[in-house]
C-alpha positions as CSV (number, residue, x, y, z in Angstrom):
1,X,22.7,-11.0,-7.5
2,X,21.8,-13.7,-5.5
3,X,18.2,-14.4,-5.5
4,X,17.1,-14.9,-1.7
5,X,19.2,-11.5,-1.1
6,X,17.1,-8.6,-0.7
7,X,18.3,-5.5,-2.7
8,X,20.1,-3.0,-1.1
9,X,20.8,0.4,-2.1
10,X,22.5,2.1,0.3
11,X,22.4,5.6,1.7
12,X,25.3,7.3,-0.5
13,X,23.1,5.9,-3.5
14,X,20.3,8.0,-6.0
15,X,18.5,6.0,-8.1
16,X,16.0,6.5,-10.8
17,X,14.0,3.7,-12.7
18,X,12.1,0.1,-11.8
19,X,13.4,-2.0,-9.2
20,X,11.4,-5.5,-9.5
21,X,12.0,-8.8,-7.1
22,X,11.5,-10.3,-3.7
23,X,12.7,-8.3,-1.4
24,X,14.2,-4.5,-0.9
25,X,16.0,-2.3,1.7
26,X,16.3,1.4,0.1
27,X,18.3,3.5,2.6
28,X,19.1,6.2,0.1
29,X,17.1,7.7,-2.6
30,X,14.9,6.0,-5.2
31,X,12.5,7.0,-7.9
32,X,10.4,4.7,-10.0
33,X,8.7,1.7,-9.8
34,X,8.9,-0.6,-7.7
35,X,7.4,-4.4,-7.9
36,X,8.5,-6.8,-5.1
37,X,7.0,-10.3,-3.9
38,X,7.9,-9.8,-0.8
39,X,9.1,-6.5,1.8
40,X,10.0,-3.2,1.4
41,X,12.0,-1.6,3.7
42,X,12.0,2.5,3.5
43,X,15.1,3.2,6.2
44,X,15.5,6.7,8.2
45,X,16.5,9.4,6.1
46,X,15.5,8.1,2.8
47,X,13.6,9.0,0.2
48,X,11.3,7.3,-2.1
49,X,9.3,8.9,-4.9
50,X,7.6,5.4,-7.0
51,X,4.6,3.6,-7.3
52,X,4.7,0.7,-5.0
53,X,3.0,-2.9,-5.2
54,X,4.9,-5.1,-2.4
55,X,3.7,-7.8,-0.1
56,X,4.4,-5.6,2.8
57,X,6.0,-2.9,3.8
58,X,7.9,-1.2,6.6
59,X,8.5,2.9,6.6
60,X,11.3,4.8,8.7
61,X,12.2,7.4,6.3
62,X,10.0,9.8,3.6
63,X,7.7,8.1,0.8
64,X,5.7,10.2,-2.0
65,X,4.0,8.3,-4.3
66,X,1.3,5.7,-4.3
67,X,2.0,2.0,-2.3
68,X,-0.2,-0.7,-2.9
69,X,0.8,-4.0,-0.1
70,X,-0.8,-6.5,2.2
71,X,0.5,-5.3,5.0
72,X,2.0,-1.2,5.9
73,X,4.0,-0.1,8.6
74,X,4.5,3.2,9.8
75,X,7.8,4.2,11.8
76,X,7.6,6.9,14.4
77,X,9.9,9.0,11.9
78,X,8.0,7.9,8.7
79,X,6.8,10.7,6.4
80,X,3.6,10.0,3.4
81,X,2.8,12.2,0.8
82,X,0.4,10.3,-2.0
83,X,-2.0,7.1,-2.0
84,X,-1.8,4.1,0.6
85,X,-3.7,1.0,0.1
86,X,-3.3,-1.4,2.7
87,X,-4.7,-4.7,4.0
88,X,-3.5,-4.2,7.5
89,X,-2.0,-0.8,8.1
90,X,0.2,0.0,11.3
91,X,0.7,3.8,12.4
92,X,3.2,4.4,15.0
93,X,2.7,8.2,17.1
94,X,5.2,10.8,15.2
95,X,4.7,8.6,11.7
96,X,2.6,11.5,9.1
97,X,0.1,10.4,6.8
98,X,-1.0,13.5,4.3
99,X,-3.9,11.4,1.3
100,X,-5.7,8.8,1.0
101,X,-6.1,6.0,2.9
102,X,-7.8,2.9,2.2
103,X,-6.8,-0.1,4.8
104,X,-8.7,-3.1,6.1
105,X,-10.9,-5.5,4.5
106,X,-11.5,-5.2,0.4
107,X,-14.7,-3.9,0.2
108,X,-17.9,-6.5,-0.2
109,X,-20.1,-6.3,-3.0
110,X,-23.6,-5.2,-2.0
111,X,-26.7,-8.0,-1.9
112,X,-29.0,-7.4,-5.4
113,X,-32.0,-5.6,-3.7
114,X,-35.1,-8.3,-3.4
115,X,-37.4,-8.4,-6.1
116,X,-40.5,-6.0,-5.6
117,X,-43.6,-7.9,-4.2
118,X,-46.0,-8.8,-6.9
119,X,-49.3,-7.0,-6.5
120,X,-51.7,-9.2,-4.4
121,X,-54.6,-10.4,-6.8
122,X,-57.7,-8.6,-6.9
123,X,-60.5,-10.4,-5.3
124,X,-63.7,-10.0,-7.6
125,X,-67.1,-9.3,-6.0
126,X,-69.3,-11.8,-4.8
């Protein structure tokens, strides 16, 4: 395959396994793993069951699993069932959303507390 051509697997097609690369359009069924530099595309009226790390992604169709990407897009028919972690996340109305959902900026670490104030010394008697 040629390597600035996404992979395609078409609607006719089931597939089980690990799908790694730059690019992906899955527009039938897949299950596995999937590992991509670049975008996923999830087409209406497919189905993916994997554990996702992409640079972004784009959802039409039905995804179970967890997906782990920059950026997440949400078609009007998109259906999620599992784990979304998501720099940017974009929900269009009709898209469903059933777990977790962790999106926007990576959590900061908190400041060390200050140190607790010495005791002022005691003044002796004069």
């Amino acid at each position: 395959m040629e390597p600035d051509k996404p992979t395609l697997i078409d609607a006719d097609a089931a597939i089980e396994g690990k799908l790694t690369g730059s690019e992906a359009r899955i527009l039938g069924r897949f299950k596995g793993e999937i590992h991509l530099s670049g975008r996923l595309h999830i087409g209406e009226g497919a189905r993916v069951d994997a554990k996702v790390v992409a640079d972004s992604a784009e959802v039409a169709g039905e995804f179970a699993g967890e997906i782990k990407v920059q950026r997440l897009l949400l078609l009007e028919k998109a259906k999620i069932n599992g784990t979304i972690e998501a720099h940017t996340l974009s929900v269009r109305e009709g898209a469903e959303v059933n777990g977790p959902v962790s999106a926007g900026e990576p959590p900061r670490p908190k400041a060390a507390p200050a140190p607790p104030l010495a005791p002022a010394p005691a003044n002796p008697a004069r």
